[in-house]
C-alpha positions as CSV (number, residue, x, y, z in Angstrom):
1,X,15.4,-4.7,-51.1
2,X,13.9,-1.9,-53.0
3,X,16.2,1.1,-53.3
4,X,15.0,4.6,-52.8
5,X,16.7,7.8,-54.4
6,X,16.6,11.1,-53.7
7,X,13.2,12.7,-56.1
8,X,11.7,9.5,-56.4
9,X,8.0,9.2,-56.7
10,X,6.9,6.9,-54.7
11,X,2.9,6.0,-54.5
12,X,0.2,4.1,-52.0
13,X,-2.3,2.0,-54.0
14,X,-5.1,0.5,-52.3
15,X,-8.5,0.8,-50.4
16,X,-9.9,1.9,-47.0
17,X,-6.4,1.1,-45.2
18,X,-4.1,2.7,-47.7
19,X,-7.2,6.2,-47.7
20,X,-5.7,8.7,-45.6
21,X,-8.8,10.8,-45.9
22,X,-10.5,8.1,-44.7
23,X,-8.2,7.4,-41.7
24,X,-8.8,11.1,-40.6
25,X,-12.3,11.2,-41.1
26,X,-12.7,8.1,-39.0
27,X,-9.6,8.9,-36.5
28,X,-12.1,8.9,-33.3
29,X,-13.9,5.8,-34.1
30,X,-10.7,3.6,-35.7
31,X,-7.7,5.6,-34.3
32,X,-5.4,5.3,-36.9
33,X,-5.2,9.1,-38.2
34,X,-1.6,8.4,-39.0
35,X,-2.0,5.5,-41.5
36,X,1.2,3.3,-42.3
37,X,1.7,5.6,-45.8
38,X,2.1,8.5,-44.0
39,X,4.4,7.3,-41.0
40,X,6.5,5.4,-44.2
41,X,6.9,8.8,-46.0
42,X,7.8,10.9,-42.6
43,X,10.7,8.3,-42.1
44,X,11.8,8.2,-45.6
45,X,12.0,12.2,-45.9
46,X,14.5,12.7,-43.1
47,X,17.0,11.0,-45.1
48,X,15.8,11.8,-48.5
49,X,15.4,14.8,-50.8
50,X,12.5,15.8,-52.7
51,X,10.0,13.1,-52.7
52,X,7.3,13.3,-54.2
53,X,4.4,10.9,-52.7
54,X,0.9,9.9,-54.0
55,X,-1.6,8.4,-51.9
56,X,-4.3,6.9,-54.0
57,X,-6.0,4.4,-51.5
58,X,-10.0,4.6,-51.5
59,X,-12.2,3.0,-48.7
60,X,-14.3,0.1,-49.7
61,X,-12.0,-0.8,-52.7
62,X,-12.0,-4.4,-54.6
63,X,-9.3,-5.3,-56.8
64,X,-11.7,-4.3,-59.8
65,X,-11.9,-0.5,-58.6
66,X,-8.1,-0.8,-58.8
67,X,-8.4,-2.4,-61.9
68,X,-10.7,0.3,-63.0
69,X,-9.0,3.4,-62.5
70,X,-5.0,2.2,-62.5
71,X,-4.4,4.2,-65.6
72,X,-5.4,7.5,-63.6
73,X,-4.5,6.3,-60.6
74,X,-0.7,4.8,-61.0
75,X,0.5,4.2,-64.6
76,X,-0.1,8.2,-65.7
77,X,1.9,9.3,-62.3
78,X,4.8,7.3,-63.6
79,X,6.1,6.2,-60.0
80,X,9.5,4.6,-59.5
81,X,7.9,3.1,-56.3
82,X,4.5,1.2,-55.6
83,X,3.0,0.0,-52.0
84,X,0.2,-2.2,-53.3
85,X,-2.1,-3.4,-50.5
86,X,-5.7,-4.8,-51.7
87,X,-7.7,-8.0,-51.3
88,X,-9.6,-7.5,-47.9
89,X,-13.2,-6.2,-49.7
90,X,-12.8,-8.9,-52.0
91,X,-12.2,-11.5,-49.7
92,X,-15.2,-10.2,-47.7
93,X,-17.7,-9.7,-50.3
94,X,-17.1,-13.5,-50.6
95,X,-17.6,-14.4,-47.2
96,X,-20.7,-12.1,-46.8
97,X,-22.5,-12.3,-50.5
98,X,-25.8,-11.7,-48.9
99,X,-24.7,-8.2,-48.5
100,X,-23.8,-7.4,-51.9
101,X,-25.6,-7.7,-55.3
102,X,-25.0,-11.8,-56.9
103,X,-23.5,-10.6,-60.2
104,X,-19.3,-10.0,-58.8
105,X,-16.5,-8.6,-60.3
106,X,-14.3,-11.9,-59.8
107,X,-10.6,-11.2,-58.0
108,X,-8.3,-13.3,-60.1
109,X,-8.7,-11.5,-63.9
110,X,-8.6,-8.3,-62.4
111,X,-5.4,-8.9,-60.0
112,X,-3.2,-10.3,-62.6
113,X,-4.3,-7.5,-64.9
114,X,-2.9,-5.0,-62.5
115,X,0.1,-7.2,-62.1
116,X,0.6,-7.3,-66.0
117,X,0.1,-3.8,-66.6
118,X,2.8,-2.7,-64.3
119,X,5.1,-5.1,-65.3
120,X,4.9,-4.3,-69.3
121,X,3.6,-0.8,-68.5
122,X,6.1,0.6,-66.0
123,X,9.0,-2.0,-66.3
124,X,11.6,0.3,-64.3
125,X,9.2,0.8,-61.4
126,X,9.5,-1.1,-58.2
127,X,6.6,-2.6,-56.9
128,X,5.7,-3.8,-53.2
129,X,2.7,-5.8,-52.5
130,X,1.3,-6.3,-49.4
131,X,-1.0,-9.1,-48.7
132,X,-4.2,-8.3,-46.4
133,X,-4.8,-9.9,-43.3
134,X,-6.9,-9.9,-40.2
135,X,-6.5,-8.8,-36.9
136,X,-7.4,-10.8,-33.9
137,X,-10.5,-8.3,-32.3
138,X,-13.5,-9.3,-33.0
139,X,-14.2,-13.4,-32.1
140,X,-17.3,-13.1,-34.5
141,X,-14.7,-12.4,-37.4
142,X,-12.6,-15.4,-37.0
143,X,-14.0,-17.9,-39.5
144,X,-13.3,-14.8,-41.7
145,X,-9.4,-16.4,-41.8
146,X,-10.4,-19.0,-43.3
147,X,-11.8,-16.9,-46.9
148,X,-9.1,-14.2,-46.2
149,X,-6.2,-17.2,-46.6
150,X,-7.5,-18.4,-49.7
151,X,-7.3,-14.8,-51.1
152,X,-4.1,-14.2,-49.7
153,X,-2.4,-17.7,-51.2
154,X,-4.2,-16.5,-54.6
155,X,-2.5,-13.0,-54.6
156,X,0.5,-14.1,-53.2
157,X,0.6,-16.6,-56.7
158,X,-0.4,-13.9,-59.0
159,X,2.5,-12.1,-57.6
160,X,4.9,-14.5,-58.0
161,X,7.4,-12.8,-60.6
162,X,5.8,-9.6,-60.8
163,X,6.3,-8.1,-57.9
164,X,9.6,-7.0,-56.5
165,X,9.1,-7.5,-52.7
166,X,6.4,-9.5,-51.4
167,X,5.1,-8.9,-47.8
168,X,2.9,-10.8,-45.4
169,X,1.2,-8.5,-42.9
170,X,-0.9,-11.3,-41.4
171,X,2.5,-12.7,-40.2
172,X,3.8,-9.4,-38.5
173,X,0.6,-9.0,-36.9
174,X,0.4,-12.6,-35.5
175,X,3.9,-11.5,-34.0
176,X,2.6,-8.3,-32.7
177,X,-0.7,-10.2,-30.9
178,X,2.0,-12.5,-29.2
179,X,3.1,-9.2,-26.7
180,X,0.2,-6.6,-28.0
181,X,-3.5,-6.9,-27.4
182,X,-5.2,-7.1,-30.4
183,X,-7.9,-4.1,-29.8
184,X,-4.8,-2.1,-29.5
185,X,-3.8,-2.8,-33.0
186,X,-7.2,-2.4,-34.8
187,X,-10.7,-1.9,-32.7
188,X,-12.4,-3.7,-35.4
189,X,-9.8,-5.8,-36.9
190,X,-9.9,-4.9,-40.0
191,X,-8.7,-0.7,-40.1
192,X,-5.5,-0.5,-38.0
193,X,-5.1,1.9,-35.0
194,X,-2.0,4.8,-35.0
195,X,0.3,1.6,-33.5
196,X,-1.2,-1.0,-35.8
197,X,-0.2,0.9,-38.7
198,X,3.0,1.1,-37.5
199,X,3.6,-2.8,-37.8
200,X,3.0,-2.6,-41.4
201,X,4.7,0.9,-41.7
202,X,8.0,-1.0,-40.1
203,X,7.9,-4.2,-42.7
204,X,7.6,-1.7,-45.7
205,X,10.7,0.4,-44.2
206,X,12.3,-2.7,-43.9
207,X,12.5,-3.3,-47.2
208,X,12.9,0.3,-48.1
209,X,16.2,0.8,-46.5
């Protein structure tokens, strides 16, 4: 559990899911205006005072944009909470490398960089990280589970030891296909509707309270 006090800073690190200018730009085609940082601040400001949030999530983000601009981007804001999700666009650039250039920024240096930094960097800060996932939409994106999970089992070791709470959103969202259909939760099942964002808003509370 990850305690929360009144004035704590609490910031949202990731790409196109974490972007809440994205999210709103893209509200009619994806649905999910109300990403899962913003429904986790609304709940956490009714019962506490003077929080200060920071939403730094940028769409199309790898791990080595993170990487790249953490210094600006989380160390300098000095937050006493982090809500790490990243992996997805590395994890597809890998599964699709015909779309991208050949020379890659590889995942593993630049994930356990971010992990060291905020460890040795900001030792008193509390990190979540949430490992991506895939929604059940699209049939065409299945075999796509099968690169994802070797990303996710790779960040989930990198995070072993440096991360306070570790969170598997491909778990609550095989729970929420089991009564929800899954074009309800993302339309392309990658970007989360308004109630898909809510499944991942609802594990980070849990941990919050």
């Amino acid at each position: 559990m990850v305690q929360i006090k009144d004035g704590d800073r609490i910031l949202f690190l990731g790409d196109s899911i974490t972007d809440v200018k994205f999210n709103r730009k893209q509200n009619r085609k994806l649905g999910g205006k109300n990403n899962y940082a913003l429904q986790v601040s609304k709940a956490l400001q009714k019962e506490h005072k003077n929080l200060k949030f920071f939403y730094r999530g940028i769409a199309s983000n790898r791990s080595y944009h993170v990487y790249d601009r953490l210094t600006a981007d989380c160390i300098s804001l000095k937050p006493d909470v982090i809500v790490m999700l990243i992996g997805v666009n590395d994890a597809w650039e890998n599964y699709v490398p015909e779309q991208y250039p050949p020379l890659m920024r590889p995942f593993e240096p630049h994930m356990k960089e971010i992990f060291r930094r905020i460890k040795t960097e900001l030792p008193e800060t509390k990190l979540i990280t949430l490992l991506p996932f895939l929604i059940d939409t699209v049939p065409e994106k299945e075999p796509f589970h099968k690169v994802l999970d070797v990303f996710r089992a790779d960040l989930k070791s990198y995070a072993e030891g440096n991360t306070d709470e570790l969170l598997d959103i491909q778990e609550e969202f095989y729970k929420a296909q089991e009564s929800t259909e899954p074009y309800l939760l993302a339309h392309d099942g990658v970007h989360p509707t308004e109630l898909g964002h809510s499944v991942i808003a609802k594990a980070v509370l849990e941990v919050l309270k």
